[in-house]
C-alpha positions, 0 to 999 in steps of 0.5 A: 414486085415487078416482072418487068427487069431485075434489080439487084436483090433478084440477080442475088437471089438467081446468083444463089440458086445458080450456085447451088446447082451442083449441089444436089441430085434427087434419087427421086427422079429416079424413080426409086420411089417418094420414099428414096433417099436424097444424095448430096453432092454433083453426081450425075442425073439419074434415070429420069433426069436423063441426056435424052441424046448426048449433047443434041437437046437444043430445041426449035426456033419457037418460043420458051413454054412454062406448063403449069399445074394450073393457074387459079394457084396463086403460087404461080403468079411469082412463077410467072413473074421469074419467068418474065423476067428472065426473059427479059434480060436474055431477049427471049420469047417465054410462055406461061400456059396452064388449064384453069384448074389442076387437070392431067388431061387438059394439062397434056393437051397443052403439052401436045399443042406446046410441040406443035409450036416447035419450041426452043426448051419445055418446063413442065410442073406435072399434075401427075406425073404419069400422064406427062411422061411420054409426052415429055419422051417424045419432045426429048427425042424431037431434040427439045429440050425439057426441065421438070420444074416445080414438081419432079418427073420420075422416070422420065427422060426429063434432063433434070429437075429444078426446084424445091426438095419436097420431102425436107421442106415438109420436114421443116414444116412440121419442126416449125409447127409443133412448138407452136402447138406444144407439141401436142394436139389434133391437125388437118391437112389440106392439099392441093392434089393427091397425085401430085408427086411434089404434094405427095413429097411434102406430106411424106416430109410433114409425116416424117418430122412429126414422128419426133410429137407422138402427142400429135394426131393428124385427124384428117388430108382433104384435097382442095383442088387447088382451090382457095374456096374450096380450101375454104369450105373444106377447112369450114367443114373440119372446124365444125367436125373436130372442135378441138383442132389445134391446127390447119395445115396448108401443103400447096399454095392455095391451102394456107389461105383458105385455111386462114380464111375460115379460121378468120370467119370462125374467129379462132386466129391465133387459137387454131394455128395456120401453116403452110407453103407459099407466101401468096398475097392473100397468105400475107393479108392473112398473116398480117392480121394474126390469121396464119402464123407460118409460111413456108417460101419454095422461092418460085421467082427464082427457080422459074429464072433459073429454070428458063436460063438453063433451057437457054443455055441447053438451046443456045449449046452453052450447055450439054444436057449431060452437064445440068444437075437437078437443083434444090432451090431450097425454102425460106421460113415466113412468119410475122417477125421477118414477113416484112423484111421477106417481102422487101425482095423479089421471092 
């Protein structure tokens, strides 16, 4: 996939999420806590999603700065390739800056040189959500405009959130596993980071649709740092520790491919079976060979587009911060039988 131009199946796909952005807005933006309910329907933004000054949001003359968790995720990658595209068609300058590895401190620093830069419009995916909060309050006073993307930003003046309802994507997660165990069974969770609100969402989700298998047990949730190895060993460790694991469960973009990995290496594909987030190039290998059965797409390629075209408008005055909602820019559900079909567009 390409992050020079946009075909067609990519104008579709930024078509679709565009249409749906007054569809939903999260009560957890709010604040109301990870256990709030979603409201349907085009209401206005909640507390955090605030206007942060009426219709004056517009930004610098500086370039577009997309800050991620970190970059060794493989997930970001698509991130960046929306992101670039989108770009592209508008003639503008965007940025993709993140630390190596999921890190608050260093991840706020970025944000601090980030304003420096006077930028026209800040996307922000927090590590934790609390160490970007003033941060993102400061760059709203300053008129620029700021998006939580990928992961939300509670409380904070943030102008809306864009990207995947985390709470039913876990849900659908777990529907989608238990037949595959017969609804039964020892499973271990992997995740990325704990303190990350949209991980923690996700989890929440995943413990919500297994209520209706009481017959099966999570025996352990390892954090994995973002880390494709240390998913690895992690998951390594608990095949050894629970011999009767019928499950890996992968929540961020790096999991799932370590889970897979040392499921491979152990030569149990397709005994133990492998779910998760995100259809990295790894995921997919993996896939292809037997090793992971379930995916779960949050479409980064298309919620990075539409999070850069918003910014643009709000900067460009096309939009006032009071008429962006927060989007659910919804998921798709890989497995082998529609893998190749699913790989045929941009995602």
């Amino acid at each position: 996939m390409s992050s020079i131009g946009e075909g067609k199946d990519a104008q579709e796909q930024r078509s679709q999420i565009e249409r749906e952005l007054t569809r939903w807005d999260f009560l957890r933006m709010s604040g109301a806590g990870i256990a709030g309910t979603m409201l349907l329907g085009a209401v206005g933004c909640s507390g955090s999603s605030s206007s942060g000054g009426g219709g004056g949001s517009k930004g610098g003359t500086g370039p577009y700065i997309f800050l991620p968790k970190s970059l060794n995720n493989p997930y970001w990658a698509d991130c960046k390739k929306g992101m670039t595209a989108e770009a592209k068609k508008l003639g503008v300058e965007a940025k993709f800056i993140g630390p190596d590895t999921p890190d608050p401190g260093k991840q706020v620093q970025l944000f601090e040189n980030a304003l420096a830069q006077n930028p026209s419009g800040i996307a922000i995916s927090p590590n934790d959500p609390a160490t970007v909060k003033a941060t993102v309050d400061r760059a709203t006073a300053q008129g620029i405009p700021v998006l939580a993307w990928d992961s939300p930003v509670p409380n904070s003046k943030a102008i809306a959130y864009i990207g995947t309802d985390n709470v039913v994507a876990g849900k659908k997660l777990a529907e989608a596993l238990a037949p595959t165990i017969g609804k039964k069974g020892q499973i271990a969770i992997l995740v990325g980071s704990l303190s990350a609100i949209n991980a923690q969402q996700r989890i929440q989700g995943f413990k919500e649709g297994l209520k209706a298998y009481p017959d099966i047990e999570i025996v352990a949730t390892q954090s994995t740092q973002e880390s494709v190895s240390v998913a690895t060993s992690q998951s390594e460790n608990l095949l050894q520790a629970h011999p009767d694991l019928v499950s890996l469960v992968g929540i961020t973009g790096s999991d799932a491919t370590g889970c897979g990995t040392a499921v491979k290496e152990a030569n149990k594909c397709g005994k133990v079976k492998v779910v998760g987030f995100d259809v990295v190039p790894q995921a997919v290998n993996l896939m292809q060979d037997g090793c992971i059965q379930i995916i779960i797409s949050q479409k980064p390629y298309g919620m990075s587009a539409l999070t850069l075209k918003t910014l643009y408008e709000l900067h460009k005055g096309k939009k006032k911060p009071s008429d962006v909602k927060s989007v659910d820019t919804g998921t798709v559900l890989v497995t082998p039988k529609n893998l190749k079909e699913f790989m045929k567009k941009p995602h």
